[in-house]
C-alpha positions in Angstrom: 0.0 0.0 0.0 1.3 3.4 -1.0 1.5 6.0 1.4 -1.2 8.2 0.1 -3.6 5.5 0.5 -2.0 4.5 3.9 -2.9 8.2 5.1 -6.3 8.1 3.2 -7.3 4.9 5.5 -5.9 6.3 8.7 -8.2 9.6 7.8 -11.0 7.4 7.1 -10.7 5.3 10.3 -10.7 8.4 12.5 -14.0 9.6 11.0 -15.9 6.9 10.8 -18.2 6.7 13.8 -18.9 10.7 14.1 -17.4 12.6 17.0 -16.7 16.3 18.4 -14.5 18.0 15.9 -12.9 21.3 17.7 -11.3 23.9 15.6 -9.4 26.4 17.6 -7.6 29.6 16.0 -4.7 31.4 18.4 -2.9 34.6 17.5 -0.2 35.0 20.0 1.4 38.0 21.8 3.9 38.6 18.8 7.0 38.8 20.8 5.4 35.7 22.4 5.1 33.6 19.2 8.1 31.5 19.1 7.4 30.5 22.9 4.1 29.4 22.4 5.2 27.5 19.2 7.5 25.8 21.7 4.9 24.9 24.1 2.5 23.4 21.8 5.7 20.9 20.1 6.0 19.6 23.8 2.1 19.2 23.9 1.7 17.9 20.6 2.4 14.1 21.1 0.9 14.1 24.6 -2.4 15.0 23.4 -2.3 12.8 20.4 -2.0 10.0 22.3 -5.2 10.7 25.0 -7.5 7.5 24.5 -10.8 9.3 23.2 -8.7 11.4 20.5 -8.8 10.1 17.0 -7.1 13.6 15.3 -5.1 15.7 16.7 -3.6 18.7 14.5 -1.6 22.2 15.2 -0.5 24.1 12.3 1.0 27.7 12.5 0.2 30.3 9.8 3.3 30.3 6.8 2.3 34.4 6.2 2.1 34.9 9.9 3.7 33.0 12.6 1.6 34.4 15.6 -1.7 32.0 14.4 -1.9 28.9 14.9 -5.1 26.9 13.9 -5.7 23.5 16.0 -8.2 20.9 14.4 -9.1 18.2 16.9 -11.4 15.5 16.6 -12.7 13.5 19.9 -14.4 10.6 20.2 -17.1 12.3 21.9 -18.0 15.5 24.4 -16.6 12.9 27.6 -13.1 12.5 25.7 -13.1 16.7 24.9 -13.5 16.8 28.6 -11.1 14.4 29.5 -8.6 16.1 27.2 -9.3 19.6 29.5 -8.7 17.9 32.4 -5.7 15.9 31.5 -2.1 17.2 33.4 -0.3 18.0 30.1 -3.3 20.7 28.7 -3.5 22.1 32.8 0.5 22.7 32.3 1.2 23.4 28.9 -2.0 25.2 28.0 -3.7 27.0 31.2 -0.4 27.2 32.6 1.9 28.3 29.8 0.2 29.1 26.6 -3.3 31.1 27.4 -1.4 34.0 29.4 0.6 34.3 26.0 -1.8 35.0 23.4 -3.3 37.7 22.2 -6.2 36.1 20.7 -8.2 32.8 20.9 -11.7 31.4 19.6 -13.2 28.1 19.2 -15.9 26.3 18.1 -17.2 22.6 18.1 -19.2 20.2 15.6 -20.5 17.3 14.9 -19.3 15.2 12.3 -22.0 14.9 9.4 
């Protein structure tokens, strides 16, 4: 199997079966950007790896590198929960990141 259609299947088999899809959109503090870049590498993995996660995604912005855009797709509302209360978004997120930005919104839906 080629790798396209290995990362067609693994998209497929985190979508199937619905879920909470959360897309966030951050613009940090400009002379903050690089630090929370920093913060959300060393969050990354952790939060991919939560048991009711099936996608986890941050990009940053190529034209500006103060936004970053999350897309995260839970298993269900308990799992987004779960993923708030987990030690790793307490520390890296309410701890570090939030006090850094300048801007954040996000919204939830449900997959169709």
């Amino acid at each position: 199997m080629n790798e396209q259609a290995t990362n067609q299947q693994t998209f497929y088999q985190a979508v199937s079966g619905g879920g909470l899809l959360v897309v966030a959109q951050w613009e940090a503090k400009p002379e903050e950007a690089n630090r929370v870049a920093e913060i959300l590498r060393d969050f990354l993995p952790q939060a991919q790896s939560e048991p009711g996660v099936k996608l986890f995604l941050i990009s940053r912005a190529k034209d500006n590198g103060a936004q970053f855009l999350f897309y995260e797709l839970f298993r269900d509302e308990a799992a987004f929960r779960a993923h708030q209360d987990s030690p790793h978004f307490k520390s890296h997120i309410a701890g570090q990141a939030l006090a850094l930005l300048a801007k954040r919104e996000r919204t939830q839906y449900e997959l169709i």
